[in-house]
Residue frames as qw, qx, qy, qz and C-alpha x, y, z in Angstrom:
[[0.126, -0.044, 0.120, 0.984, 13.45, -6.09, 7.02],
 [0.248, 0.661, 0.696, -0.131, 10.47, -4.33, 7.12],
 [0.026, 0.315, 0.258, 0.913, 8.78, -1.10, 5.08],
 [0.137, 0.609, 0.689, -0.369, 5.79, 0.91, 5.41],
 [0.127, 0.122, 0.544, 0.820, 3.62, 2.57, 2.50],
 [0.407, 0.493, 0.434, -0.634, 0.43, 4.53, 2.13],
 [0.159, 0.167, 0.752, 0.617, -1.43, 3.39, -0.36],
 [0.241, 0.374, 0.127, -0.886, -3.73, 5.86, -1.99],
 [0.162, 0.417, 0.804, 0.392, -7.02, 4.91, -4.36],
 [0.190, 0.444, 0.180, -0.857, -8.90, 8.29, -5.47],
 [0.861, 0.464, 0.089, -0.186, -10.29, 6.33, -9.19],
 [0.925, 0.040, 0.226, 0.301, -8.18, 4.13, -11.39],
 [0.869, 0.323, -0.150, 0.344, -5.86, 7.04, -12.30],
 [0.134, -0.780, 0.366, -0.490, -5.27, 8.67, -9.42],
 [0.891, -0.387, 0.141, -0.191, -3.89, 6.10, -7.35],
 [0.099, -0.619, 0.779, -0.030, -0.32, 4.12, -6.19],
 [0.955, -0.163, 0.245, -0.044, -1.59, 0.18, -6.34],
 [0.753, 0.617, -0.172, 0.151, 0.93, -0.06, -8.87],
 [0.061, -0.530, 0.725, -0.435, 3.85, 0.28, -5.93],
 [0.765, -0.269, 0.497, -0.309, 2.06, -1.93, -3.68],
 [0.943, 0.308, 0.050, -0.121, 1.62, -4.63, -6.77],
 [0.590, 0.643, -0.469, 0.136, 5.47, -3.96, -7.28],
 [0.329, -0.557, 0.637, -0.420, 6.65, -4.54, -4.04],
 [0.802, -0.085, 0.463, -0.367, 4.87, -7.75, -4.02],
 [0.857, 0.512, -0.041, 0.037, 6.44, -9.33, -6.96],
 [0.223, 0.787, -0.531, 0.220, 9.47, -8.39, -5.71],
 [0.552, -0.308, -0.753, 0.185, 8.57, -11.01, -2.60],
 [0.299, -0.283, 0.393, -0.822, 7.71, -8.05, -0.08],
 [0.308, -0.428, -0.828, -0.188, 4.73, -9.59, 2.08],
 [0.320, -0.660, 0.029, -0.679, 1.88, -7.85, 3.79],
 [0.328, 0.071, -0.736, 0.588, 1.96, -7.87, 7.69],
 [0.094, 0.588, 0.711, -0.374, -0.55, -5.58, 8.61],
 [0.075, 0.457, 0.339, 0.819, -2.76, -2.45, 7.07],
 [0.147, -0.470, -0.627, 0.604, -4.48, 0.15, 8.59],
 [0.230, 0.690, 0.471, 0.498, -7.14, 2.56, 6.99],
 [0.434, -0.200, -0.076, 0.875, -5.71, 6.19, 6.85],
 [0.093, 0.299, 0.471, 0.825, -7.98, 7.59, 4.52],
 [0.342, 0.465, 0.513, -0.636, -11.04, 9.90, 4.28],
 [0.462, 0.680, 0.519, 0.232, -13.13, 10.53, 1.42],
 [0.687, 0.598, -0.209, -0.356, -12.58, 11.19, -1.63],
 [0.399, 0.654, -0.642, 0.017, -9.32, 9.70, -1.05],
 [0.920, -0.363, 0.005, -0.147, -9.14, 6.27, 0.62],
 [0.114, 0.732, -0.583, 0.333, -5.88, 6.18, 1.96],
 [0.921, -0.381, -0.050, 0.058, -4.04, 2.57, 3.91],
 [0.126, -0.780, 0.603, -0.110, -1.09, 2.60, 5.83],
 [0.901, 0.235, -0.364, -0.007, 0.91, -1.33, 4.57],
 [0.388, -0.716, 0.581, -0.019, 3.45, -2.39, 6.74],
 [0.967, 0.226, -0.117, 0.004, 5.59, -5.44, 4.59],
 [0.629, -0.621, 0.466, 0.011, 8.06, -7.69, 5.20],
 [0.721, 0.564, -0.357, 0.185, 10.90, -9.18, 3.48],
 [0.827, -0.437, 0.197, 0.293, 13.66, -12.21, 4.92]]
């Protein structure tokens, strides 16, 4: 099964790591990323996987 998420980082409290970080504890794993972003906002597109 896969997903795919944009993670957003604009300063420590504007920002989603806190999904990514869940996902990963959950056992999600990264596959690939791809920066999405522009300034201010630095924006990645996550693609994870899960058996």
């Amino acid at each position: 099964m896969q997903k795919a998420i944009t993670v957003h980082y604009q300063s420590d409290k504007k920002n989603n790591v806190s999904e990514l970080n869940q996902l990963l504890q959950e056992g999600w794993k990264v596959v690939s990323q791809s920066p999405v972003g522009l300034v201010p906002m630095v924006s990645s597109l996550v693609i994870l996987e899960k058996n």
